[in-house]
C-alpha positions as CSV (number, residue, x, y, z in Angstrom):
1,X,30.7,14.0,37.4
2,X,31.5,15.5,33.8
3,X,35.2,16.9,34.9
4,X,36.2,14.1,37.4
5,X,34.5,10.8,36.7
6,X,36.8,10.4,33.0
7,X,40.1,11.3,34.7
8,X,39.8,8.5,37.5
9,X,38.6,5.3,35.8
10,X,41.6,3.2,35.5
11,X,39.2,0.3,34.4
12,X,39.2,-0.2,30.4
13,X,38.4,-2.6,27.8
14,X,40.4,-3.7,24.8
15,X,40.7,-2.3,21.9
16,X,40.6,1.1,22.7
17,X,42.5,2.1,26.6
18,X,40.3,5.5,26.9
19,X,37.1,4.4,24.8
20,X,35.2,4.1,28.5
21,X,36.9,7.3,30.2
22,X,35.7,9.3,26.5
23,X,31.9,7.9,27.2
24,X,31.6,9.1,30.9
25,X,32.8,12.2,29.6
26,X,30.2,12.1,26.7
27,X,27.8,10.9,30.0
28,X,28.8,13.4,32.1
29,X,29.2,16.4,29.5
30,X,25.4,15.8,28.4
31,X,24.1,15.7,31.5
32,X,25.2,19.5,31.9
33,X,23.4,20.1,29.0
34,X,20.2,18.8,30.1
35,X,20.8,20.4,33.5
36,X,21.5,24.0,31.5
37,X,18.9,23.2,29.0
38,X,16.2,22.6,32.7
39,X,17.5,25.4,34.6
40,X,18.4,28.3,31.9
41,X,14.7,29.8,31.2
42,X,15.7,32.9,29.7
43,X,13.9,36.1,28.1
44,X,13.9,36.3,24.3
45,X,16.4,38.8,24.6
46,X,18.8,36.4,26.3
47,X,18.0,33.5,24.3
48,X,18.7,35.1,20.8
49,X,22.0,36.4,22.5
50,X,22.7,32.7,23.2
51,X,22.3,31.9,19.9
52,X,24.0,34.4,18.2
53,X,27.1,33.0,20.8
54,X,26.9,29.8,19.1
55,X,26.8,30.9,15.7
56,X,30.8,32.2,14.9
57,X,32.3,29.1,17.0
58,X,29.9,27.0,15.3
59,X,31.5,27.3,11.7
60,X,34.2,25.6,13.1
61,X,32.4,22.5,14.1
62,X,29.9,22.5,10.9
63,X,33.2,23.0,8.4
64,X,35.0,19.8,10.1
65,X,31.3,17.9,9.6
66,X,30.8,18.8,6.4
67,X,35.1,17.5,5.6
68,X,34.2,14.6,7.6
69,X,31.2,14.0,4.9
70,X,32.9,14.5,2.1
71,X,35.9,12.2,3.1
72,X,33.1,9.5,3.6
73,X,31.1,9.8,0.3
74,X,33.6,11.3,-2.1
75,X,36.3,10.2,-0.4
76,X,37.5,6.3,1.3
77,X,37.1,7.1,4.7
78,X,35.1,4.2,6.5
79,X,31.8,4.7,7.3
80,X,32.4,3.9,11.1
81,X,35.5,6.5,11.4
82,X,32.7,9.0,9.5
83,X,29.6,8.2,11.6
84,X,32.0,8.4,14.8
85,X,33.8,11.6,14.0
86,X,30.5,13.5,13.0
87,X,28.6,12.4,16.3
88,X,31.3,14.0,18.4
89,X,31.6,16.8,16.6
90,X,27.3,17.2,17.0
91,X,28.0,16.5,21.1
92,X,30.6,19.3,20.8
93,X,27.8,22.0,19.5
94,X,25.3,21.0,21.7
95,X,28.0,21.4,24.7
96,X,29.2,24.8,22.7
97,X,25.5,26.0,23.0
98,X,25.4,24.5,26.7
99,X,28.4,27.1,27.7
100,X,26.3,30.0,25.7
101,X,23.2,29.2,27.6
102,X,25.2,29.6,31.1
103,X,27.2,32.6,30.2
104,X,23.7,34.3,28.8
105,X,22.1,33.7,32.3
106,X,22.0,36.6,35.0
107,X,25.2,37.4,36.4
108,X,24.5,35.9,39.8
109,X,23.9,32.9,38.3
110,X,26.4,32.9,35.6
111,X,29.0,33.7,38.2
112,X,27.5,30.2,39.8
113,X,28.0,28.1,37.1
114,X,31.4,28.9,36.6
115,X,32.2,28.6,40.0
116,X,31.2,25.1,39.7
117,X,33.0,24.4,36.8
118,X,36.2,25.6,38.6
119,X,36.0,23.6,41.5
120,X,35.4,20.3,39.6
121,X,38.4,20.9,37.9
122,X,40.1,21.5,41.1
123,X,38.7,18.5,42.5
124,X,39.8,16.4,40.0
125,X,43.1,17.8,39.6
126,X,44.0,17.1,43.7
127,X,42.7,14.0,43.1
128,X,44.6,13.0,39.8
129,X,48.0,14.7,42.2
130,X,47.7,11.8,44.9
131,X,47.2,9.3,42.1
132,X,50.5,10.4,40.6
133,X,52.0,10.6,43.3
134,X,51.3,6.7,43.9
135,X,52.7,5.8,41.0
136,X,55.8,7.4,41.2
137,X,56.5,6.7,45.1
138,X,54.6,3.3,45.4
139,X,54.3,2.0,42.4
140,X,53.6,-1.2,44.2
141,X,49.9,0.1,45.2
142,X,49.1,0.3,41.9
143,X,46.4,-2.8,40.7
144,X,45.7,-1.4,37.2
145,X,41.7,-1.6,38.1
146,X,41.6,1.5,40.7
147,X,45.6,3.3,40.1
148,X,47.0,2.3,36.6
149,X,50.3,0.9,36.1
150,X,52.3,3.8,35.0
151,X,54.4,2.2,31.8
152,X,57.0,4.7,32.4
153,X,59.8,4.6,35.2
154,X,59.7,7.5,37.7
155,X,56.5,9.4,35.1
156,X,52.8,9.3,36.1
157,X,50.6,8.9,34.0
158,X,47.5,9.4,35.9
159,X,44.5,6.8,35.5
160,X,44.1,8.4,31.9
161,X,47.8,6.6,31.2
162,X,49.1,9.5,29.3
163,X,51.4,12.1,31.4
164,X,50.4,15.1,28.6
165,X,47.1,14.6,29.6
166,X,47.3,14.2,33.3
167,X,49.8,17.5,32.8
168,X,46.6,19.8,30.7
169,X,44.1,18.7,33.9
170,X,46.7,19.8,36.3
171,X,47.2,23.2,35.0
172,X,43.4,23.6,34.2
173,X,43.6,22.6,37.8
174,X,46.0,25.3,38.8
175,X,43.5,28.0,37.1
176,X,40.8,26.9,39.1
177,X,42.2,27.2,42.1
178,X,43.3,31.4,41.4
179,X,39.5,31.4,40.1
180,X,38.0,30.1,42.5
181,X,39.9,32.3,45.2
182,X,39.2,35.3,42.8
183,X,36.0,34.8,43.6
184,X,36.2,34.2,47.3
185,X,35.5,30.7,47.4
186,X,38.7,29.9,48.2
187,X,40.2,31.3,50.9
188,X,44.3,31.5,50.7
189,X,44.7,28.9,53.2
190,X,43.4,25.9,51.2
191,X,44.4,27.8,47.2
192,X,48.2,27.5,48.5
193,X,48.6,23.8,49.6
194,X,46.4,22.7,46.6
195,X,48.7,24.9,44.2
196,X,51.6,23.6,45.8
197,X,50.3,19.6,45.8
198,X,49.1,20.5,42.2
199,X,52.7,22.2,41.2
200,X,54.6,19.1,43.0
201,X,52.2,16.4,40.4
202,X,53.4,18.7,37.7
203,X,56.9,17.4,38.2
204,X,56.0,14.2,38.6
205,X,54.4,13.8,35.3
206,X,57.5,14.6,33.4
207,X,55.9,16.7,30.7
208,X,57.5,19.4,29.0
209,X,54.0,21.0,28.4
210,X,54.1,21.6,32.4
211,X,56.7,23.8,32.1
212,X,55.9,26.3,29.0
213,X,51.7,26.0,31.1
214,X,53.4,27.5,33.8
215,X,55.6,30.1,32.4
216,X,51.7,31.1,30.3
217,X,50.5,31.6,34.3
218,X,53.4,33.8,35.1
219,X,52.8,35.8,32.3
220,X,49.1,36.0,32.9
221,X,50.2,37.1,36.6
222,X,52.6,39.3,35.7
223,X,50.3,41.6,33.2
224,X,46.7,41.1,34.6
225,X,46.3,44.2,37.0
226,X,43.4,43.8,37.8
227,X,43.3,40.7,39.7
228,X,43.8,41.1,42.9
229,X,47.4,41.2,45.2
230,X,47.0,37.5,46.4
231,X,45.7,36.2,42.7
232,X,48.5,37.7,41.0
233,X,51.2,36.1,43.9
234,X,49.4,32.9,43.7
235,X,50.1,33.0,39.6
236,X,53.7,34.1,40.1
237,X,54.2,31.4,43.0
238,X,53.6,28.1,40.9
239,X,56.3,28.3,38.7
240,X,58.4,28.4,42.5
241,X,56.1,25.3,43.8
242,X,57.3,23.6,40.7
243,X,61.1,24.5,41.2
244,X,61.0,23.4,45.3
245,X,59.0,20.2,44.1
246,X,61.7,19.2,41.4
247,X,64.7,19.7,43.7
248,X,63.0,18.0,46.1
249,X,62.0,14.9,43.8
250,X,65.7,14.9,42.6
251,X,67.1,14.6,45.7
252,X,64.5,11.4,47.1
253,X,65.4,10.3,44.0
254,X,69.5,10.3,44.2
255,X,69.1,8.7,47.9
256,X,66.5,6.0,47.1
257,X,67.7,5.1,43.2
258,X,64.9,5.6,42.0
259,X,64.1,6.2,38.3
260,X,63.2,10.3,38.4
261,X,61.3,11.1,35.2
262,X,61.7,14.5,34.9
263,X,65.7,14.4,34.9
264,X,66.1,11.2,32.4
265,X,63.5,13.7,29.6
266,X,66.0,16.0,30.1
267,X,68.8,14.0,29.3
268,X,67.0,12.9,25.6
269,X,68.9,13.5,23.0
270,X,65.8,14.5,21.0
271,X,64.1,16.9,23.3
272,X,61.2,17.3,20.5
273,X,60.3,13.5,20.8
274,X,60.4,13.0,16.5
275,X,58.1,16.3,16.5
276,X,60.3,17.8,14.4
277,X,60.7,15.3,11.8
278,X,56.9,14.7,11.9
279,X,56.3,18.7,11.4
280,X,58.7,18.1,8.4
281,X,57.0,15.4,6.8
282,X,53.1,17.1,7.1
283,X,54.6,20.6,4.9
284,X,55.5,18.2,2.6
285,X,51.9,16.6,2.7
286,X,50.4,19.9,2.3
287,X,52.5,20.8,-0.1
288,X,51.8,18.3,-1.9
289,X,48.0,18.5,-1.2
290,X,47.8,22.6,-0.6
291,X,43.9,23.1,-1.7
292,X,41.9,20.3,-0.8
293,X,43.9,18.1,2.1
294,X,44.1,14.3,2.2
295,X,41.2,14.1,3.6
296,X,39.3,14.3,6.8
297,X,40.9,11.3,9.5
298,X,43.1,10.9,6.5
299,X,46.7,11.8,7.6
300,X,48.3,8.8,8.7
301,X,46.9,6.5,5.7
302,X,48.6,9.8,3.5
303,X,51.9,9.9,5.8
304,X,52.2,5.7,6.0
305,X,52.0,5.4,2.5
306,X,54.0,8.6,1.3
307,X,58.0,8.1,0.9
308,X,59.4,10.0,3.6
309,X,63.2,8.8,4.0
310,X,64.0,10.4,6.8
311,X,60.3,9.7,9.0
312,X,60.1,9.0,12.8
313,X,59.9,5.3,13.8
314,X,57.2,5.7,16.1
315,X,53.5,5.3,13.5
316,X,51.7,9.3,14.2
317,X,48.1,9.2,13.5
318,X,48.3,13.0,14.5
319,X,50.6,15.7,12.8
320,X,51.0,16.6,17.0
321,X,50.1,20.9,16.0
322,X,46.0,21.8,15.3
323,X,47.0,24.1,12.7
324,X,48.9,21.7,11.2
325,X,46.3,18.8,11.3
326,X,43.9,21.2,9.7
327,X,46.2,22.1,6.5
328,X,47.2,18.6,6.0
329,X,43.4,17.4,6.2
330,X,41.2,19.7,5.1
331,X,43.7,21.8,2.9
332,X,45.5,25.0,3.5
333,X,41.8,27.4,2.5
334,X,39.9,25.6,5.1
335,X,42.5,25.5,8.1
336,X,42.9,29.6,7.5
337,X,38.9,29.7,8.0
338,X,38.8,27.6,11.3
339,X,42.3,29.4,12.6
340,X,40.4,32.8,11.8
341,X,36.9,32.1,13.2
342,X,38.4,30.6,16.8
343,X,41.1,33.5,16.9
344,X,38.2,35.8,16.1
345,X,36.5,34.1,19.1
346,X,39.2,34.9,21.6
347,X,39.7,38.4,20.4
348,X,36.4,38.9,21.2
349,X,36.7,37.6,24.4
350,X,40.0,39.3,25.5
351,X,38.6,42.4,24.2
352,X,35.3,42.1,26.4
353,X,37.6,41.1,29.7
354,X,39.6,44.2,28.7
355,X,36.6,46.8,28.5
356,X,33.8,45.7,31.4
357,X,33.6,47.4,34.0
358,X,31.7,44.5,35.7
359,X,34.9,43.1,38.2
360,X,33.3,39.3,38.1
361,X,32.5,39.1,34.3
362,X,36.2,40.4,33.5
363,X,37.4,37.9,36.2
364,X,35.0,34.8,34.6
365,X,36.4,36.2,31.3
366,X,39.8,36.3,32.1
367,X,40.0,32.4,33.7
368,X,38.3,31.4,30.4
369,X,41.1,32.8,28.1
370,X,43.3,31.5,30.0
371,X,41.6,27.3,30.2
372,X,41.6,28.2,26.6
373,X,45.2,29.2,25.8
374,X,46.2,26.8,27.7
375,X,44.6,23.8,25.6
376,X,45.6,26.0,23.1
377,X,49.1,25.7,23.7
378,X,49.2,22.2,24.6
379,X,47.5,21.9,20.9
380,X,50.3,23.1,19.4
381,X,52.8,19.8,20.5
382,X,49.9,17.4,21.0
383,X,46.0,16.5,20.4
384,X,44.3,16.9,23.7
385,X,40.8,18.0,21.8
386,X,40.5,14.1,20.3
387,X,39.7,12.9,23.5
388,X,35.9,13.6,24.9
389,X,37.0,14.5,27.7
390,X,39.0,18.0,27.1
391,X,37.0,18.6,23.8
392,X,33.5,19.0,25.4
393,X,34.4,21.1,28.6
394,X,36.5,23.4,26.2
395,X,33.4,23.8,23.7
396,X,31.6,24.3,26.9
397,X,34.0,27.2,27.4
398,X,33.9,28.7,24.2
399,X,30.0,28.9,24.6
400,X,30.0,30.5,27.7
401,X,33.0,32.9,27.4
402,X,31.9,34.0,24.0
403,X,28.2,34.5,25.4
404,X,29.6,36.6,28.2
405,X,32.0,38.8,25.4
406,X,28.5,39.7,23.5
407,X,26.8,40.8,26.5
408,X,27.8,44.3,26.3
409,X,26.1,44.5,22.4
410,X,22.5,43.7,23.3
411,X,20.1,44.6,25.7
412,X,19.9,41.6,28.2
413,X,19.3,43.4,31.3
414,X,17.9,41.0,33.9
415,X,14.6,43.2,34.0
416,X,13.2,41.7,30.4
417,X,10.1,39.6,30.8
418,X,8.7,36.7,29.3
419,X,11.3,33.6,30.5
420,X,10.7,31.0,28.2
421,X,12.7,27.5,28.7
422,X,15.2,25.9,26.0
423,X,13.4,22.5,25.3
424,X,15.9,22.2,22.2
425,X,19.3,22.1,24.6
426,X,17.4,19.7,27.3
427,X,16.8,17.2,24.1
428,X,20.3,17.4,22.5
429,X,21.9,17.0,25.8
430,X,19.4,14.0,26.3
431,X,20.5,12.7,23.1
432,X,24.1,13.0,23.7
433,X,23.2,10.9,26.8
434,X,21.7,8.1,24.9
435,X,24.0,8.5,22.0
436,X,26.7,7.2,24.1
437,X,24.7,4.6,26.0
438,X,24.0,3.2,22.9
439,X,28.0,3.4,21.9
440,X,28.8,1.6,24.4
441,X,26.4,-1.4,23.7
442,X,28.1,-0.8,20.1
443,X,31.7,-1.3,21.3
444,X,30.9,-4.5,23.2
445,X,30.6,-6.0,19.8
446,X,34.3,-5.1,18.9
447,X,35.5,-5.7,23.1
448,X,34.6,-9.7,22.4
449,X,37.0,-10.6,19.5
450,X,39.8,-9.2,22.1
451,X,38.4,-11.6,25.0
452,X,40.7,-14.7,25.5
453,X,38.1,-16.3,27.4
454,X,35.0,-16.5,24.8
455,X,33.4,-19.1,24.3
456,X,32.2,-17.6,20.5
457,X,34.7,-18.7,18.3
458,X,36.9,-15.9,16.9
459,X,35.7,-15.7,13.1
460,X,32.2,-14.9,14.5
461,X,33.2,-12.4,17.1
462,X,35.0,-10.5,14.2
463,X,31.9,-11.2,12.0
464,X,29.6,-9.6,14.9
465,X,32.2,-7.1,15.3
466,X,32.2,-6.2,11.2
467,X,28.5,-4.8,12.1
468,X,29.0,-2.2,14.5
469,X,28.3,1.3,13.6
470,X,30.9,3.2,15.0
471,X,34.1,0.8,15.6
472,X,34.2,-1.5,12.8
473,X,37.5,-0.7,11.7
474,X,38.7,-2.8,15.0
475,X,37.2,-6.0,14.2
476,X,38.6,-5.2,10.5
477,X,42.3,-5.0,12.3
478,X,41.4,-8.2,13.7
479,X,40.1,-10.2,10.3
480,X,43.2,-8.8,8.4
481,X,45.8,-9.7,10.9
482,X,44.7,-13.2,11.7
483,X,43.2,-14.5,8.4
484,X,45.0,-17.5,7.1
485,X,43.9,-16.1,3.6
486,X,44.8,-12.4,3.9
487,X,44.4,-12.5,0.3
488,X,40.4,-12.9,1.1
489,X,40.3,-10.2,3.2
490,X,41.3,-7.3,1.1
491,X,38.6,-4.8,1.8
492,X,39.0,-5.5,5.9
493,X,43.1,-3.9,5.1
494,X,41.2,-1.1,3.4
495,X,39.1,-0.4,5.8
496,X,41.4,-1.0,9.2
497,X,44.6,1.0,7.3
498,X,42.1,4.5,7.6
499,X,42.1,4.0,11.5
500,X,45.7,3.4,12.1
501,X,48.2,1.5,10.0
502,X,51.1,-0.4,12.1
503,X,53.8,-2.7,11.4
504,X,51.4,-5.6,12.0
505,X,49.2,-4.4,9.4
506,X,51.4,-3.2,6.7
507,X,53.4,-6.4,7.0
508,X,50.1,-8.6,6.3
509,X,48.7,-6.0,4.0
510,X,51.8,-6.8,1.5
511,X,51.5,-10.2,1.8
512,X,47.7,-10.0,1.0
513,X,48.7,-7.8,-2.4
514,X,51.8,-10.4,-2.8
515,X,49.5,-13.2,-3.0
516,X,47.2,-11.5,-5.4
517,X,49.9,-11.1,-7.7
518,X,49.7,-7.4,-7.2
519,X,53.6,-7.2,-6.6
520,X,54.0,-3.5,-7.0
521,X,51.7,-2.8,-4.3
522,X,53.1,-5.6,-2.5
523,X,57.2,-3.9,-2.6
524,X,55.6,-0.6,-2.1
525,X,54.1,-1.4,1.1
526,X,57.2,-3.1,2.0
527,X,59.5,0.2,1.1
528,X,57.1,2.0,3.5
529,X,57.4,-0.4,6.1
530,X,61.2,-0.5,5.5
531,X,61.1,3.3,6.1
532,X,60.4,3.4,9.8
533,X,63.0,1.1,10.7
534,X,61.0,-0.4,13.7
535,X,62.5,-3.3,15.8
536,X,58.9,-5.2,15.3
537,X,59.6,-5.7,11.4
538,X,63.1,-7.2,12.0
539,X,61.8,-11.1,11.1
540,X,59.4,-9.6,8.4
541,X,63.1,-8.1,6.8
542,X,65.4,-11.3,7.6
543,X,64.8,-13.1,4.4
544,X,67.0,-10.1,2.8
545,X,69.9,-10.3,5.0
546,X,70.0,-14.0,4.9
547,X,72.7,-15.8,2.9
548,X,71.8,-19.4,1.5
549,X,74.9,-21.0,0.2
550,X,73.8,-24.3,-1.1
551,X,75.9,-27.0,-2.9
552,X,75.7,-26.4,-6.3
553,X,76.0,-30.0,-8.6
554,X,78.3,-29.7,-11.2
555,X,75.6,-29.6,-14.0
556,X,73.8,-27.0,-12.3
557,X,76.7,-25.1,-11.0
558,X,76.5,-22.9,-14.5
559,X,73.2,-21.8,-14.1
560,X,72.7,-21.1,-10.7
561,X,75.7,-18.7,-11.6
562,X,73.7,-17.1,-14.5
563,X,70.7,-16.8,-13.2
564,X,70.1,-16.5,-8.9
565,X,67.5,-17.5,-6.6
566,X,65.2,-14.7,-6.9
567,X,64.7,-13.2,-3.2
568,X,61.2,-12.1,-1.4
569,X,59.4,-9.4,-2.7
570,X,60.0,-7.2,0.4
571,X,63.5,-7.6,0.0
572,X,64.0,-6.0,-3.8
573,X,65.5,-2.7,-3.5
574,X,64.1,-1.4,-7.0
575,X,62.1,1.5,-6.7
576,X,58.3,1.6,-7.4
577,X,57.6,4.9,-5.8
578,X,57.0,7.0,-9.2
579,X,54.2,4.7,-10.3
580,X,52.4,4.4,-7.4
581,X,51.4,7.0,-4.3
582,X,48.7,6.8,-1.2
583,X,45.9,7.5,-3.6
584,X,46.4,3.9,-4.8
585,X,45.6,2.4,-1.4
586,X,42.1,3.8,-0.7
């Protein structure tokens, strides 16, 4: 339920297109908690060796909660993006201690566990493969409740309407399957086709991410010795599957006409999609912010609001590289401690698959390094680890791969008695549980201001909407973008701009400042907004290009020459960008 429920619901509510798929992973996610938390009665021995497992990983989570804190009170962060961003992170350690409590458990059962994790993944990945393969081949079947509408011609997008997503649960879909036939579940008959159908979905969804994934599985085939003859061919034999499916997608596509994803990516001019100019601008950031960051869920207020010439037109509320993200956020100090402590993590971890002489921990081991590379990697072009639904299973991972690295340094034999059970993991997974039950009653405050057929007039929605706890910000887009008087809404721009500021917003915003009087704030807005050059502010620029050429009277003719028709503020060119920066918005 925690791996494949999130990746099939196509259903989804305004405002947010994954807010439901994230809380059946939050659902889903701490359920395995409680389930670890009512199974995993362990010795004392075991238990301390679970928590010690939870300790280095968990600097990571408590360093981001303590950033997200102090961008709430010290900083201008809203507190709905502060309360929302902490609660994950707290579902994230109590999933983190979830995967320490399996990996601690007896190696029978431990080897269970994982087994299960594998083939859910697997499931879910054959599953997501047919559902692509609908929306590239009969698009037609797709209703938008059961298959989304894939946006893209000739990409799927799965039901999670993002190909780099639907590409990540593929290839953590592709591990599975060598796992699971590592550990003679499988048998080679079924691990081929599924690699194969899995390989074929790969193609379809376009994603360059597909193709460096598989390349990291060829490696891992090529240098692991000591899996076995088959594993290592089935490894090596994806990145083939892949070829064979491509050629044979190209060639349905050049009889039918049909749009073929894959080939029209390839022929992109910019093969980095604005990455590179989006890299470009966050150095400068940090540069220009090396110690302490911008602040935690602070880069794209800092990015929309810097100068940046030369930025991408599309409106990143991501820097698209972890490391990155960290610098730019937190400050350059901070991102060097969470790079070190989750490197330290995985050294530990390859080191411990290197050295055991037990063949199923150094397999378990093994697949682990590689789920978490492979986020890993797609981390490095992307931001797979804000959604619920690859950030818990990877904490998950962490916990129980890092639990099975520190078995070798304490005594946790399966002979040690006095089993006591873990009442704390059973109630935080609980929690998570009704955490998210109650989110969801939150949400449906913000869902009703986007419902065309209310019967609530609109101002109260957003009023109702103002009060939730964790999504605020959305009804504060709302009041700020529809207000006749944006000049009265003020602190709803503040509040919405820290979520995600878009032409929509950033066009009112300097009309709100304008009408203040606040006309430097107003043209600064307006030189941001001119920087992006996107087709949506074309009738917000018009006024500037326009040429009015009215009949002057002779008595009048003199003056109009001496002193012109003063233009719109958006359209003066002057530059205001030395007396004012970001830190003048918050």
């Amino acid at each position: 339920m925690a791996a494949v429920a999130p990746t099939l619901l196509a259903f989804n509510v305004a405002p947010s297109p994954t807010f439901l798929n994230q809380a059946l992973a939050f659902i889903g996610w701490g359920f395995v908690a409680c389930v670890m938390g009512w199974i995993a009665s362990l010795d004392h021995a075991r238990q301390r060796l679970a928590w010690r497992a939870t300790m280095l990983p968990g600097v990571s989570t408590a360093v981001i909660g303590a950033a997200a804190a102090v961008s709430w009170f010290w900083g201008s962060l809203p507190s709905a993006l502060a309360l929302s961003g902490i609660a994950t992170l707290l579902a994230t350690y109590v999933l983190l201690a979830a995967g320490a409590w399996a990996g601690t458990l007896p190696p029978e059962r431990a080897r269970h566990v994982f087994a299960i994790f594998c083939l859910a993944w697997l499931v879910g990945g054959l599953l997501n493969a047919v559902i692509a393969g609908v929306q590239v081949f009969a698009p037609d079947w797709t209703d938008g409740a059961w298959i989304a509408r894939s946006a893209l011609p000739g990409r799927a997008v799965g039901n999670l309407r993002q190909p780099n997503h639907v590409c990540t649960l593929l290839l953590w879909s592709a591990i599975s399957a060598v796992a699971l036939h590592e550990l003679k579940v499988l048998s080679l008959r079924v691990a081929v086709p599924a690699l194969a159908l899995i390989a074929a979905a790969l193609v379809l969804t376009a994603s360059r991410s597909a193709i460096l994934g598989l390349g990291l599985l060829a490696l891992w085939g090529l240098a692991d010795r000591r899996l076995s003859g088959r594993g290592r061919a089935l490894l090596l034999a994806a990145p083939v599957f892949y070829a064979l499916a491509w050629a044979a997608t190209a060639a349905w596509a050049g009889m039918t006409h049909e749009a073929f994803g894959a080939q029209d990516r390839l022929a992109e001019a910019d093969l980095s999609a604005s990455r590179f100019r989006i890299w470009s601008d966050t150095l400068q950031l940090i540069a220009q912010n090396p110690l302490l960051g911008v602040g935690y869920g602070e880069f794209n207020f800092a990015w929309s609001l810097t100068p940046l010439p030369h930025r991408p037109p599309a409106f990143f509320d991501h820097a698209h590289n972890l490391e990155l993200q960290w610098a730019v956020e937190y400050g350059i100090p901070v991102a060097l401690v969470l790079s070190a402590v989750l490197a330290l993590t995985l050294v530990r971890m390859a080191r411990a698959a290197a050295s055991t002489q037990d063949r199923n921990r150094a397999l378990m081991l093994r697949c682990t390094l590689a789920y978490l590379l492979l986020i890993a990697l797609h981390s490095q072009l992307e931001y797979p680890l804000w959604y619920a639904y690859f950030l818990l299973p990877t904490a998950f991972l962490v916990g129980f791969g890092h639990a099975q690295a520190l078995l070798d340094r304490q005594d946790a034999n399966d002979s040690l008695p006095g089993d006591v059970a873990t009442p704390a993991l059973l109630v935080g997974g609980l929690a998570v549980v009704l955490g998210t039950l109650a989110a969801i009653a939150d949400y449906a405050r913000v869902a009703s201001i986007f419902d065309s057929q209310s019967a609530i007039p609109l101002a109260e929605r957003i009023e109702r909407g103002q009060r939730s706890f964790f999504f605020a910000h959305h009804a504060d887009y709302a009041a700020a973008t529809t207000s006749d008087q944006p000049r009265q809404e003020l602190s709803s721009f503040g509040n919405a701009a820290h979520y995600l500021l878009d032409t929509r917003l950033m066009m009112a915003w300097s009309q709100a400042w304008a009408a203040t009087g606040d006309l430097a704030r107003a043209r600064y807005l307006a030189s941001r907004l001119r920087e992006f050059k996107n087709p949506n502010s074309a009738g917000y620029f018009e006024a500037c290009s326009a040429t009015p050429t009215p009949t002057p009277t002779p008595a009048s003719a003199a003056a109009a020459d001496a002193q012109p028709a003063p233009q719109p503020f958006q359209c003066e060119t002057r530059s205001v960008d030395r007396a004012l920066s970001w830190k003048d918005f918050r």
